[in-house]
C-alpha positions as CSV (number, residue, x, y, z in Angstrom):
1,X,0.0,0.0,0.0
2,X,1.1,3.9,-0.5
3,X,2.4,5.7,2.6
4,X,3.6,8.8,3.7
5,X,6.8,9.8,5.6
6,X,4.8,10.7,9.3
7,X,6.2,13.7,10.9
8,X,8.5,13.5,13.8
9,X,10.5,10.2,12.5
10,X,13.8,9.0,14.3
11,X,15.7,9.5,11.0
12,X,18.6,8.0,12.4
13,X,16.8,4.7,12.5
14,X,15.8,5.1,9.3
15,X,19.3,5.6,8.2
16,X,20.9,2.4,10.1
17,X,18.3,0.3,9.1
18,X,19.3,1.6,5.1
19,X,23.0,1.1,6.3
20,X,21.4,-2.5,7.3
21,X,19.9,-3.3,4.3
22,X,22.5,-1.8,1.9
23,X,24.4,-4.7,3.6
24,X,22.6,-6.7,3.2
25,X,22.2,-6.8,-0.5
26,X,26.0,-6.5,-0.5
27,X,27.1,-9.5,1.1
28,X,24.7,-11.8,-0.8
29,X,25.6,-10.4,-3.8
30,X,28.7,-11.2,-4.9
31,X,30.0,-11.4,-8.8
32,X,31.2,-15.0,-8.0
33,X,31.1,-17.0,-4.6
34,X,34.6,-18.2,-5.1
35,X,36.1,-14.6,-5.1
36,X,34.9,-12.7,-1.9
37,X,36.9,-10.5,0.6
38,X,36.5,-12.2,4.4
39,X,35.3,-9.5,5.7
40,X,32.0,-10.2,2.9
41,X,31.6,-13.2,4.1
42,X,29.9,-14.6,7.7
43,X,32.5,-16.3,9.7
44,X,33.3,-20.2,8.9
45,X,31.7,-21.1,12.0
46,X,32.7,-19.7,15.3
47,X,33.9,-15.9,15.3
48,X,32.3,-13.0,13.5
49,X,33.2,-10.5,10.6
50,X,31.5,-7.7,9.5
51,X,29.0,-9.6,7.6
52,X,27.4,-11.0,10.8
53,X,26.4,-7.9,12.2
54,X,23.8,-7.3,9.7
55,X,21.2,-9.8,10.7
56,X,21.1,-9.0,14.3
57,X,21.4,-5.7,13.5
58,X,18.2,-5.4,11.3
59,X,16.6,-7.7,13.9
60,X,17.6,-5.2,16.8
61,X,15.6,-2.1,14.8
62,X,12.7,-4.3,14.4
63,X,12.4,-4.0,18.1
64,X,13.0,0.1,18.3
65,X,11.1,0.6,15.6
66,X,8.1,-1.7,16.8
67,X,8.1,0.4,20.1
68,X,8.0,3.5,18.4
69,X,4.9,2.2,16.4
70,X,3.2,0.8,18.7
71,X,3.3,4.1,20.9
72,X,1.7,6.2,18.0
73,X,-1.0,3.8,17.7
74,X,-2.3,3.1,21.4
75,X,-1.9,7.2,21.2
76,X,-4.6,6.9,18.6
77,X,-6.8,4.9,20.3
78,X,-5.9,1.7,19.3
79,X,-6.2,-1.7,21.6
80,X,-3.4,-4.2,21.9
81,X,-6.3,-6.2,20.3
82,X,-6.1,-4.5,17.3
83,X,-2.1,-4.2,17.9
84,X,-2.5,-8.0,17.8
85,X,-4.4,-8.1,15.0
86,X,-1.8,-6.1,13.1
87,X,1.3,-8.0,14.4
88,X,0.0,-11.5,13.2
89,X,-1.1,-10.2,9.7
90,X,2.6,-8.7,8.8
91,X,4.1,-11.5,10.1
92,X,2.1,-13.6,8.1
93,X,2.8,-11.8,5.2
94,X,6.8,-11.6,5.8
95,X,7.1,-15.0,6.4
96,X,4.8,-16.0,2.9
97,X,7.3,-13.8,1.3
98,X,10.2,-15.5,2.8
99,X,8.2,-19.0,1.7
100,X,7.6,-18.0,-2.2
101,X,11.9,-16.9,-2.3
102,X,12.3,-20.3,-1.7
103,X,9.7,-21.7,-3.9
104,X,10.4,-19.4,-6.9
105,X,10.2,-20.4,-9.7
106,X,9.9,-24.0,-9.8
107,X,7.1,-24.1,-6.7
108,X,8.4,-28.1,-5.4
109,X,6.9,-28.1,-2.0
110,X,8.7,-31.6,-1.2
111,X,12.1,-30.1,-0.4
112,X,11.2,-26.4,-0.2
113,X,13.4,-24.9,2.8
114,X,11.2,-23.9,5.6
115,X,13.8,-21.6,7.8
116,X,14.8,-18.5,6.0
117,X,15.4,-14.9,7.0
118,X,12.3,-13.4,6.6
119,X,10.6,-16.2,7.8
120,X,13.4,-15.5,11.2
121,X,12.0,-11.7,11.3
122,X,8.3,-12.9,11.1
123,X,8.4,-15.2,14.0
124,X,10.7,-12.9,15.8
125,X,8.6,-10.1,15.4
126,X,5.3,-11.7,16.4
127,X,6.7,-12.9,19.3
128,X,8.6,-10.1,20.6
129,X,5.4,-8.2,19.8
130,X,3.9,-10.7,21.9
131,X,6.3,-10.5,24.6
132,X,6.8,-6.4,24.9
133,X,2.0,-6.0,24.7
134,X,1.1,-8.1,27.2
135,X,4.4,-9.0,30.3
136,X,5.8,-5.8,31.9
137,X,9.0,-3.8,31.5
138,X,10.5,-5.6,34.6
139,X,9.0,-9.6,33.4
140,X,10.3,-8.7,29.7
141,X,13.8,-8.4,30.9
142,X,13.8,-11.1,33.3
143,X,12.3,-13.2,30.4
144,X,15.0,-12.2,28.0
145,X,17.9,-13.2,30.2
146,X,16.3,-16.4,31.6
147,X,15.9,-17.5,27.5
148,X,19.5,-16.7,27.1
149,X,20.6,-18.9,30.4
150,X,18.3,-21.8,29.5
151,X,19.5,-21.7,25.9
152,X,23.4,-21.8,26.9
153,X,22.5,-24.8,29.2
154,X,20.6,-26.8,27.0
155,X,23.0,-26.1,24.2
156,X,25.8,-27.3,26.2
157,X,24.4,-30.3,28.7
158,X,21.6,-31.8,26.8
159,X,23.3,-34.7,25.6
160,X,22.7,-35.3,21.3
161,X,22.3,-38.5,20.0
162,X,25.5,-40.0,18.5
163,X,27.5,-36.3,20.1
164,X,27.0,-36.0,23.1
165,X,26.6,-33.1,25.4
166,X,28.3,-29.9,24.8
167,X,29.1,-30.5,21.0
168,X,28.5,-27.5,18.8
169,X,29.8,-28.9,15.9
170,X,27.6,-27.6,12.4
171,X,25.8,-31.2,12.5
172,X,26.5,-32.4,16.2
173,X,24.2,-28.9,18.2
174,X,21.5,-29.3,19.5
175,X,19.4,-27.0,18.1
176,X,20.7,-29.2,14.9
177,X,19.1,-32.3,16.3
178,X,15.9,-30.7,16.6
179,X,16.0,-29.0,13.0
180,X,16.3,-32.3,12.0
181,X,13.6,-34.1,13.6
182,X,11.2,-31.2,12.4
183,X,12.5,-29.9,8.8
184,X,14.8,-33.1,8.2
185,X,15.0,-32.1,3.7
186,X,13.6,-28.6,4.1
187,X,16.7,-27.0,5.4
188,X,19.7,-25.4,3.8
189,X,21.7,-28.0,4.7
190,X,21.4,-31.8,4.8
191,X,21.7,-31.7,8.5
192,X,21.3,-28.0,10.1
193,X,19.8,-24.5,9.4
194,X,21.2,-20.9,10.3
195,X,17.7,-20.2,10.9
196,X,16.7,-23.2,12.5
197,X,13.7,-23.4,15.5
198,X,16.0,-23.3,18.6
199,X,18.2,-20.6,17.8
200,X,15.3,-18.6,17.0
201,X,14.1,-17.5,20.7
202,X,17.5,-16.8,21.4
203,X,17.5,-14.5,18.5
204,X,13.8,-13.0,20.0
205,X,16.3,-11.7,22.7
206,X,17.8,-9.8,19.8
207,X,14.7,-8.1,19.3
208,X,13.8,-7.8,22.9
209,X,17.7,-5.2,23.2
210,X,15.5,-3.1,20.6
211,X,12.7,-2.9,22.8
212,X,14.4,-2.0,25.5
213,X,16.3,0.6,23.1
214,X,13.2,2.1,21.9
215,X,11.6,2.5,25.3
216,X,14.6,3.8,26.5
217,X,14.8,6.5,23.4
218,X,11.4,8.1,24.1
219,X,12.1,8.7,28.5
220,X,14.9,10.1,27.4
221,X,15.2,13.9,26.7
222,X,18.6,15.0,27.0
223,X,20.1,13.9,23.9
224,X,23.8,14.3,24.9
225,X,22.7,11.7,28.3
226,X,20.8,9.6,26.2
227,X,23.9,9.3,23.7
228,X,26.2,8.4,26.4
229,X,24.1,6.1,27.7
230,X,23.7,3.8,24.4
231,X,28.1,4.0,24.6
232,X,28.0,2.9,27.6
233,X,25.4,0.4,27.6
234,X,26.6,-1.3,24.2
235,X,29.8,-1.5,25.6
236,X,28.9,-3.2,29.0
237,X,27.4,-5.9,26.6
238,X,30.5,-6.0,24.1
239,X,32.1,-7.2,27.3
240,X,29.8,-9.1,28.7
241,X,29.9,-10.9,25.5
242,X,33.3,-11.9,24.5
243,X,33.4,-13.0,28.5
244,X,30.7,-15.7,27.8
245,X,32.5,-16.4,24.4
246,X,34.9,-18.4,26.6
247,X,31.9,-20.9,27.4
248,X,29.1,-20.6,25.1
249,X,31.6,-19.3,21.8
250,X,30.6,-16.2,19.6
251,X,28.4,-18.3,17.0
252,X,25.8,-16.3,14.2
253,X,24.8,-19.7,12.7
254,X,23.1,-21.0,16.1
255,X,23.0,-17.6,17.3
256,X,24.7,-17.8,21.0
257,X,23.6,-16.0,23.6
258,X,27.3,-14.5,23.5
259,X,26.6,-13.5,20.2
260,X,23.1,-11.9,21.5
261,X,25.1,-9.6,23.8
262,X,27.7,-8.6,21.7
263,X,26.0,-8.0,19.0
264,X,23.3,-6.0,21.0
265,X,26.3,-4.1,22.1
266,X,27.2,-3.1,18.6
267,X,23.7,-2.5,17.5
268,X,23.4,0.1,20.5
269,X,27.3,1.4,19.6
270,X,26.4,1.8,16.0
271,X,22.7,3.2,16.8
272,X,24.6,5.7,19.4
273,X,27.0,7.5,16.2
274,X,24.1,7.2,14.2
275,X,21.8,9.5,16.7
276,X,24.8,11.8,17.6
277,X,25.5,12.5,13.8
278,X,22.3,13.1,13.2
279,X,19.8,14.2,15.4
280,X,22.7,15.9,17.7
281,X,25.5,17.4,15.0
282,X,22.7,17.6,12.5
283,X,24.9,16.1,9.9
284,X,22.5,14.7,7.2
285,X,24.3,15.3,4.0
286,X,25.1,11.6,3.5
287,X,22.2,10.2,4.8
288,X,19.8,10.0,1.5
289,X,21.1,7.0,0.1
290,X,20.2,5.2,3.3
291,X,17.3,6.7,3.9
292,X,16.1,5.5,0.8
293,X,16.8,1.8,1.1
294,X,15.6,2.4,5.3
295,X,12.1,3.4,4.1
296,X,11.6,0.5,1.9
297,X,13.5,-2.1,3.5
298,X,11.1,-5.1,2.9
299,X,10.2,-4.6,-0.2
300,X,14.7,-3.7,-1.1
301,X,15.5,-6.9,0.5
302,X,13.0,-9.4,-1.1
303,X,12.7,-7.9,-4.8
304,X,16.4,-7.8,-4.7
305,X,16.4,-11.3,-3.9
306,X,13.7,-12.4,-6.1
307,X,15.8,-10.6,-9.0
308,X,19.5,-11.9,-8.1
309,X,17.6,-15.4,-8.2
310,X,16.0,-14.7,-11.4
311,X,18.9,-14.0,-12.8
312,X,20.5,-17.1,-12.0
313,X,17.7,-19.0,-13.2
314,X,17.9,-17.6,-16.5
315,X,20.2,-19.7,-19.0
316,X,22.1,-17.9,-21.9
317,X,24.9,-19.1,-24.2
318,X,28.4,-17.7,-23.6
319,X,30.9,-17.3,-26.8
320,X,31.3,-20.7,-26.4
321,X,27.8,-21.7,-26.8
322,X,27.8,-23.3,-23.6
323,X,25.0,-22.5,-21.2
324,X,25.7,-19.8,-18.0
325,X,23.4,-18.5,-15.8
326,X,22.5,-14.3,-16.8
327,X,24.4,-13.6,-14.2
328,X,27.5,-15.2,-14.8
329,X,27.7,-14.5,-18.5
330,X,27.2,-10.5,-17.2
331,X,30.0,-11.0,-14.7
332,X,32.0,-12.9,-16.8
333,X,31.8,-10.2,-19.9
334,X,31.2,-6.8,-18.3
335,X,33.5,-6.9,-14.7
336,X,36.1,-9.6,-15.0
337,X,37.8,-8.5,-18.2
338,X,38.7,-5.0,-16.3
339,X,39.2,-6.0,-12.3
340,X,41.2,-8.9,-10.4
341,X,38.5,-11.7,-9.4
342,X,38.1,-10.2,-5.7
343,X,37.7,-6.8,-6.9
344,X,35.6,-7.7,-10.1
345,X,33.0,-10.0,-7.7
346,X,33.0,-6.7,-5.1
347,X,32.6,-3.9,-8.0
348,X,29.8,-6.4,-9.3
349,X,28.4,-6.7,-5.8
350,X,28.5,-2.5,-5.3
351,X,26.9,-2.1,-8.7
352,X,23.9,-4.4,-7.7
353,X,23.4,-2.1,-4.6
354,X,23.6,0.7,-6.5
355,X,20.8,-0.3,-9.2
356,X,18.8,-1.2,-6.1
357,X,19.2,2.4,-5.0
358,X,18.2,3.5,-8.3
359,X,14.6,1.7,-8.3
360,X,14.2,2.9,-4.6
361,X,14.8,6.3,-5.1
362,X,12.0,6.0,-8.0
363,X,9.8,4.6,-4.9
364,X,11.1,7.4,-2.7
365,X,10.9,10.6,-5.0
366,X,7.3,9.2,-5.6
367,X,6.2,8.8,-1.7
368,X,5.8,5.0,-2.2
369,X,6.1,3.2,1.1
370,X,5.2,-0.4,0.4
371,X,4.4,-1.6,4.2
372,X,3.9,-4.6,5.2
């Protein structure tokens, strides 16, 4: 449906969630899997680079931004009835989106994957939506870091058939074993799934830092205070963090509850700059790009996804008269010729965010908002 900009928006949300999503089309993206800079690519297994802030991230301004919504809402009169109403048809909607990626074009529901990333942010969403309408400030936390303790715990002393207890090998976790016994041949591996069940409350917690972000952004009035505050609170849970990554290691595939924290901590860090740029120094002239891409973010993710699978769908015959994928035979004719492989598969990568930025800003200078 058309929108309008409402008055009075945290622009600085709307820019890190662009930031987010400009990322995200980045990273999965590339020219050519088999060329990619590290730092474009999620960790091997335990660790993190750059690329694994972006999920958490965008899952961490869910939360803000559903506080902020919800607030202008039960303003207007609205009942957490309604809210309720609302919550489970977008997140019905998300995750159907998230289910057609998967089943486009060919439609075979007998090995379809089930997990996915939007389908992550639809559950996520309805039930931290769930979670911050109906317990209290004071429950919601207490909630958040019980689901955290108990998810260590079972991760690491609930013995797996065949493993053990404690393993948190790709195939030999826990929350592996249960992906299995419920989406056994609907997952994007033979044997586990980055966005598997168990991991997913875990990554609720995510959410839940938002919340407590968001209600934390509108008692606050001093900006300066409220700045120093995000610092200082991000960095209590960097640290917190990479403490716990001793036991429970710094994971974005089963999303540890180490990984929660820290990533939480950069989420508020990187939120913190964001508001002190903007809505302190006033600094805007580099926001538009982002503010763009922030404003459509659903709809830049998914028909950037259903595109960059299109055209690897699409068969053409190279000079050769072999068949290549669109996609290759562009990357192969139009960047490699001119860049290194690395370079070629990032310039290739940039280009695809900047066409993206190009049909938003269409959407943008036109006042389209497509909500969901």
């Amino acid at each position: 449906m058309n929108d309008t900009i409402k008055s009075h928006r945290l622009v600085s949300l709307d820019v890190f969630r662009g930031i987010t999503i400009a990322g995200m089309i980045l990273v999965n993206n590339p020219g050519t899997w088999s060329a990619v800079y590290p730092a474009l690519k999620h960790a091997d297994w335990h660790g993190w680079t750059p690329t694994d802030f972006i999920f958490p991230f965008f899952l961490f301004i869910v939360g803000v931004a559903m506080t902020l919504s919800f607030k202008n809402r039960l303003a207007k009169g609205a009942s957490k009835k309604i809210l309720l109403f609302h919550v489970i048809k977008r997140s019905s909607i998300i995750f159907a989106l998230g289910m057609f990626l998967h089943l486009f074009p060919y439609f075979d529901f007998s090995t379809v994957r089930i997990p996915g990333v939007l389908q992550r942010i639809a559950v996520v969403y309805f039930l931290a939506s769930l979670i911050y309408l109906f317990l209290s400030t004071k429950t919601q936390v207490i909630l958040s870091i019980v689901i955290l303790i108990l998810y260590w715990l079972a991760m690491t002393i609930i013995p797996v058939p065949g493993y053990g207890a404690g393993n948190l090998s790709p195939e030999g976790n826990l929350a592996a074993y249960i992906d299995n016994l419920i989406f056994y041949g609907h997952m994007w591996k033979t044997n586990w799934d980055p966005e598997g069940l168990l991991s997913t409350f875990p990554a609720v917690v995510t959410t839940m830092i938002g919340v407590f972000t968001g209600m934390w952004l509108q008692k606050k009035s001093d900006k300066f205070e409220l700045t120093s505050d995000l610092f200082v609170t991000g960095n209590i849970l960097l640290v917190i963090g990479v403490i716990w990554n001793m036991w429970f290691p710094i994971n974005k595939y089963i999303w540890t509850s180490s990984y929660v924290l820290f990533m939480g901590g950069m989420a508020l860090n990187f939120l913190a700059f964001c508001y002190y740029v903007i809505e302190i120094k006033n600094i805007k002239w580099w926001t538009q790009p982002f503010l763009v891409f922030g404003m459509n973010a659903i709809a830049s993710f998914f028909l950037s996804s259903l595109i960059a699978k299109t055209l690897n769908i699409i068969k053409v015959n190279d000079v050769n008269g072999e068949s290549i994928s669109l996609k290759g035979y562009v990357f192969t004719n139009f960047f490699e010729p001119f860049f290194e492989p690395i370079n070629a598969s990032l310039v290739f990568a940039i280009c695809y965010v900047v066409l993206w930025y190009l049909i938003m800003l269409i959407f943008y200078k036109r006042r389209i908002f497509i909500k969901v």
